[in-house]
N, C-alpha and C positions, 0 to 999 in steps of 0.2 A: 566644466560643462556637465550636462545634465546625461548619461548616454543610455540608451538602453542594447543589448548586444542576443541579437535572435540566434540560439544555438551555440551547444559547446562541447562542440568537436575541437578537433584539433585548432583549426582556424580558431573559430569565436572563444575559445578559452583563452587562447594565448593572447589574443589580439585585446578581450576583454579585461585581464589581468594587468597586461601593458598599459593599457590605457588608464586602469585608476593607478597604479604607478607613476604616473606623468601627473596624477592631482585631480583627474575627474571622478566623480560619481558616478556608479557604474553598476545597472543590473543586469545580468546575467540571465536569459530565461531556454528552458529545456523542455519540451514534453513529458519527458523520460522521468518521471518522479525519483527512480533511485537512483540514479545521477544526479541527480541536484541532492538527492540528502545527503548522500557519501560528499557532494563536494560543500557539502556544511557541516561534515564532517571532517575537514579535509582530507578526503579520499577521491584520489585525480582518478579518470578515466584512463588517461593517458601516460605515458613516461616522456619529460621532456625535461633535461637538466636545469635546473634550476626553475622551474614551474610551481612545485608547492613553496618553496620558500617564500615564493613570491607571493603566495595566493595569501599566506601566512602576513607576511608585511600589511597588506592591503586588506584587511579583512574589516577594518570598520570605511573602506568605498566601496566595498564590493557587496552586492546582495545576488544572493542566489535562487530562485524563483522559475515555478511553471505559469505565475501567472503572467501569460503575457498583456493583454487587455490593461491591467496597473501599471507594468512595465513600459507601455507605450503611451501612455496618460502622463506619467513622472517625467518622459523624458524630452528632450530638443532633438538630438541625433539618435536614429534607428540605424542600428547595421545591421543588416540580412546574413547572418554567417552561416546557413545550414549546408546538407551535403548535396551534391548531385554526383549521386554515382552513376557510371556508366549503364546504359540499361545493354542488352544483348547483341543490340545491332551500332554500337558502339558509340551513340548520340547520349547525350548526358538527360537524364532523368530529373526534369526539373518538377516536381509535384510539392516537394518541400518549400521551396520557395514559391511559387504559387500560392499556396497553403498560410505560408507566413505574411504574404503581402496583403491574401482577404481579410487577415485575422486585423492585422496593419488599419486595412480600411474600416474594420467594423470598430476599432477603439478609438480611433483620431480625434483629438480634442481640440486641438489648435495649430496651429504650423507649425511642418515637422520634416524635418531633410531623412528620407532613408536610401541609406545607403548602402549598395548592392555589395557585399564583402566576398561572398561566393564565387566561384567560377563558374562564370553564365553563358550562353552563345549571345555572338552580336547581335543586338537589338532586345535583348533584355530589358534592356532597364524601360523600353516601351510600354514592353507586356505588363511589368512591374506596374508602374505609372498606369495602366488601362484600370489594372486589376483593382488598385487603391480603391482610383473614382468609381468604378461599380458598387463596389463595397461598403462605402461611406454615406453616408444619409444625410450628413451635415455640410458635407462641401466643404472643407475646411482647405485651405491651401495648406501646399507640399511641395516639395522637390525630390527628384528620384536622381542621387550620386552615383558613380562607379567607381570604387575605388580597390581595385582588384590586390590580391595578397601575395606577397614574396617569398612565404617564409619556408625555410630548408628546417624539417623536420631534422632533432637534433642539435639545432643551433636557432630555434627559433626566436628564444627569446633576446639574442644578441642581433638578430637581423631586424628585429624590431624596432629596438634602440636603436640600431645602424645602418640603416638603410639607404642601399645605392642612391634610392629616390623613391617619390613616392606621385604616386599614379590619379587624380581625381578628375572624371570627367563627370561635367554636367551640360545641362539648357540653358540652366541659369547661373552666373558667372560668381553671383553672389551667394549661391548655395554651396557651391565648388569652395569658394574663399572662407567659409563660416567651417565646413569642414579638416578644413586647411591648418585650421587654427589650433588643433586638438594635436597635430604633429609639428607644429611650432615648438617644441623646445627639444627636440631630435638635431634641428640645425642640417638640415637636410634639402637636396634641391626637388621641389616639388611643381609637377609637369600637370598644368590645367587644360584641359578638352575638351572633346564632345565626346557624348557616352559610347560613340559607338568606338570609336579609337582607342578609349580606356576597355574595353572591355578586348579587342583584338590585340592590345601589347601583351595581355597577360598569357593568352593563346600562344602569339606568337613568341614570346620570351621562352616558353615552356619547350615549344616544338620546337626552336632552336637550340637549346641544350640538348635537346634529347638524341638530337642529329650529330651534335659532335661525338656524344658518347656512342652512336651506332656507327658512324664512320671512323670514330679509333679503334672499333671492334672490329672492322672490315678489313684496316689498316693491318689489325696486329696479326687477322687471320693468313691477312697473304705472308707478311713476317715470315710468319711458322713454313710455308712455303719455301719462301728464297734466302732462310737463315738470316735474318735482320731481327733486331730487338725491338718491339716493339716502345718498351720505356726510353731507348734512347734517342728514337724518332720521334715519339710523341714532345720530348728534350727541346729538340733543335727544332720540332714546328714550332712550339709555345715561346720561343723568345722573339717571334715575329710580333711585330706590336700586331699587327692586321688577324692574327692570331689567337694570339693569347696562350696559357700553357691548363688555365680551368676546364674541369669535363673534358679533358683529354684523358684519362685513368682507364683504360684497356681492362675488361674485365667478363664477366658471365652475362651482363645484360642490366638495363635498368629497368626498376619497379615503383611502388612505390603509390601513393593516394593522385599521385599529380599527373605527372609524365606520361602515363601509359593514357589516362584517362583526356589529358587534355588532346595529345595527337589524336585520339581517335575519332572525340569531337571536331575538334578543327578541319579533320577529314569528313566528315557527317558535315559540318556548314558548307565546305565548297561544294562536295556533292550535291546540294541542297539546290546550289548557285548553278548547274550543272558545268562545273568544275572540276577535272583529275586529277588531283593534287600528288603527283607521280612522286615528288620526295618523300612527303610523309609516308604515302605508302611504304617505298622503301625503309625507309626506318624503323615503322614497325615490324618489318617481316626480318629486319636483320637481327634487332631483339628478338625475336621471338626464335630464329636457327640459334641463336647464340647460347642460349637455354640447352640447344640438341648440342651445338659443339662441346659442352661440359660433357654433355653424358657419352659421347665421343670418345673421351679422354679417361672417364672412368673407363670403359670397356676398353681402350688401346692399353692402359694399365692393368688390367685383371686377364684378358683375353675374352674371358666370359662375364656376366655379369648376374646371370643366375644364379639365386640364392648365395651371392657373398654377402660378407661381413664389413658396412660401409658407417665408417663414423663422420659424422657431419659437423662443423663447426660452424655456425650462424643460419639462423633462423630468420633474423627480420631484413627487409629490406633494405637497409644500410645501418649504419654504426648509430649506435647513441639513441634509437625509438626503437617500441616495442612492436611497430607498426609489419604488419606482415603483409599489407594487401599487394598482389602482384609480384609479390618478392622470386626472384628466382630461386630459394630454396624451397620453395613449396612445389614448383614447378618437377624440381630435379627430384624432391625425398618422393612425391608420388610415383615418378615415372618409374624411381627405383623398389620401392613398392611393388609398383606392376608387376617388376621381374623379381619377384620374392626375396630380396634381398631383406636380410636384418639389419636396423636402422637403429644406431646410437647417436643421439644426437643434443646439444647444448649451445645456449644463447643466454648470455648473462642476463636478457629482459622479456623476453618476446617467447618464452614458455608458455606462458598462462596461454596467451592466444593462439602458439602452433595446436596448443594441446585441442583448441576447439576446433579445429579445420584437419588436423592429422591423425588421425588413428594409426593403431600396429606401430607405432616410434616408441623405442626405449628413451626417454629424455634425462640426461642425465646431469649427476653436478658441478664438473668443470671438464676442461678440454682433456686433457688425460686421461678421466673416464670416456670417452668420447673414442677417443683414439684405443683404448684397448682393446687387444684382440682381433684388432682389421685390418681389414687386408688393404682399405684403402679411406685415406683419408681426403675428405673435399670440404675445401676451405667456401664461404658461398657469403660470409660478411666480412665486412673489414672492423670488426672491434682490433682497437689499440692491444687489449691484451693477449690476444692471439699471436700478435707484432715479438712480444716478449717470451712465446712461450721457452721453455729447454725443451727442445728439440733433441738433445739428445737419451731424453727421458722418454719423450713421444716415438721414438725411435725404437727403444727399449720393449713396449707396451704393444707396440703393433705386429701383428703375425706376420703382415708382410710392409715393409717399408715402401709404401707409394703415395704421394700426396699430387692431388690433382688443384689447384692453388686459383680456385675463380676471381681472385680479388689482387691478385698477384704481390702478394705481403712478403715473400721471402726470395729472397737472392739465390739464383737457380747454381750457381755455383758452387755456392756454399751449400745448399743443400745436395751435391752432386759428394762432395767432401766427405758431409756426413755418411754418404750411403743411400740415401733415397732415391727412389725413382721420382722424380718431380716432372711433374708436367703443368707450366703457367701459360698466359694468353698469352702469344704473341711474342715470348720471350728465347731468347737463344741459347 
């Protein structure tokens, strides 16, 4: 197929990459002129394992391009991939997409399925479909898809190829089935709709993880209470089939481009509905203490927290992307900041970008620089390597042996062994 792929962010890169993968033809369009030449350069905006190689494989179906206006002339299928960040009052900032759908309507040459890739509030793909027909001079028929996106930064492009399932609502049953076609050889069970449903799975899939992980925060906080482990509880719920044992991982809080942003939406649509949507609420407010109970546990480790000496291990939001937005280390290195603390700190990827939101952070070149000299170290990602450190070398380096463990990577016993003062979530 013929496709054109609007934005390349995270979503529309990987999604676009994937796709000529699978044998489509595939243009790629970005406003951002130096982004698109780096990625004609092969220079990704992003860190995603195995992403350039792929970009690499795929380079004679892949066209990289600002224009979109040709882009949307060339192609059968339009996917809408741009961003909607959060705007301040916690409803999603849909101007991008807006923007993409006039442009959509001012090129339309012939009938053209596009399809909403972004995360949109319900009833989107309405406003989409309004905006076209304004925009268009020629009338040309169209269809307006939903086919919201799954992918777990870090493992994105395996969730690609492997997908639980794959999500397409439409009007028209044959627009849904034409797009349908493009994930045919994934071998995947694929869920046909109406747009408003596809577009509220994605919501609610989103704020449903996000709840288990603030409820095992909750879980592991009382723990720490009545001496219960939180990992071996989290154990014995997860083999419940009704259950599950996934996003159950006790930790500092989640972040991240999704999670933080689609709860707060999905909380801005009930309200809208004049609706209270009391759990989401709670969820976010649990994330967000959970951030304080870290710095909780620095200060029950130090006594004080003024002006020490705290070495930080992980920068981005979870393991494997450079991606920092919402991350709870940026939450924590600020607030320790606040309290004039000196900051060493290292993340195998997500440097480049702490460097543009963190000032006063000494960033250094691996965990051992990191750890030396402090009085206390706080674990805040779970990279693998971290998993591997010698510990007894980290031990060696540090002024004062206390490691306050946000990700809960090391075994409190053995670190009791060693010497450390260790403090994990929820752990005994």
């Amino acid at each position: 197929m013929k496709i054109c792929v609007i934005g390349t962010g995270y979503v529309g890169l990987v999604t676009g990459v994937c796709m000529a993968d699978l044998g489509n033809d595939v243009i790629c369009i970005d406003v951002d002129e130096k982004k698109i030449n780096n990625l004609n350069k092969n220079i990704l905006p992003i860190y995603e394992p195995g992403l350039e190689e792929l970009v690499k494989r795929n380079k004679t179906r892949i066209t990289f391009t600002t224009g979109l206006k040709d882009g949307v002339k060339k192609s059968d299928i339009i996917f809408i991939a741009v961003g909607t960040p959060p705007k301040d009052s916690g409803e999603a900032d849909l101007s991008y997409v807006k923007e993409a759908a006039k442009q959509i309507g001012k090129a339309i040459n012939g009938y053209k399925v596009i399809v909403d890739k972004s995360t949109v509030p319900v009833g989107m793909g309405d406003l989409v479909e309004s905006i076209i027909e304004d925009n268009s001079s020629n009338r040309f028929k169209f269809d307006v898809v939903s086919s919201p996106e799954f992918l777990k930064e870090g493992s994105a492009i395996y969730d690609f190829m492997n997908p639980d399932r794959v999500v397409i609502g439409a009007k028209n049953k044959q627009a849904a089935e034409k797009v349908a076609q493009i994930f045919k050889p994934l071998n995947t069970k694929v869920i046909i709709t109406d747009l408003r449903s596809a577009e509220m799975i994605k919501y609610a899939s989103n704020s449903f993880l996000a709840t288990k992980i603030s409820f095992i925060n909750e879980i592991a906080n009382i723990c720490e209470k009545v001496g219960a482990d939180v990992e071996t509880v989290a154990n014995g719920m997860g083999l419940d089939k009704r259950i599950g044992r996934l996003f159950l991982n006790a930790g500092a809080g989640f972040g991240g481009s999704c999670f933080p942003k689609d709860v707060s939406a999905l909380v801005n649509i009930a309200r809208k509905e004049d609706y209270e949507p009391l759990i989401l609420n709670s969820v976010m407010e649990v994330n967000r203490l959970q951030r304080k109970h870290v710095m909780n546990k620095i200060k029950t480790a130090l006594g004080t927290i003024e002006g020490r000496q705290i070495g930080i291990l992980g920068i981005a939001f979870k393991a494997n992307t450079d991606d920092i937005r919402e991350a709870v280390a940026v939450d924590v290195i600020r607030a320790l900041l606040e309290k004039g603390c000196r900051i060493k700190a290292y993340d195998p990827v997500a440097v480049p970008n702490a460097k543009k939101v963190l000032k006063g952070v000494n960033y250094v070149r691996n965990s051992y620089a990191a750890a030396e000299n402090a009085e206390c170290l706080v674990v805040l990602t779970e990279w693998n390597e971290f998993k591997e450190l010698d510990m007894k070398k980290i031990k060696s380096v540090m002024k004062k042996p206390a490691i306050v463990d946000g990700r809960n990577l090391y075994d409190p016993g053995k670190m009791k062994k060693l010497g450390f003062d260790y403090s994990g979530i929820g752990r005994k």
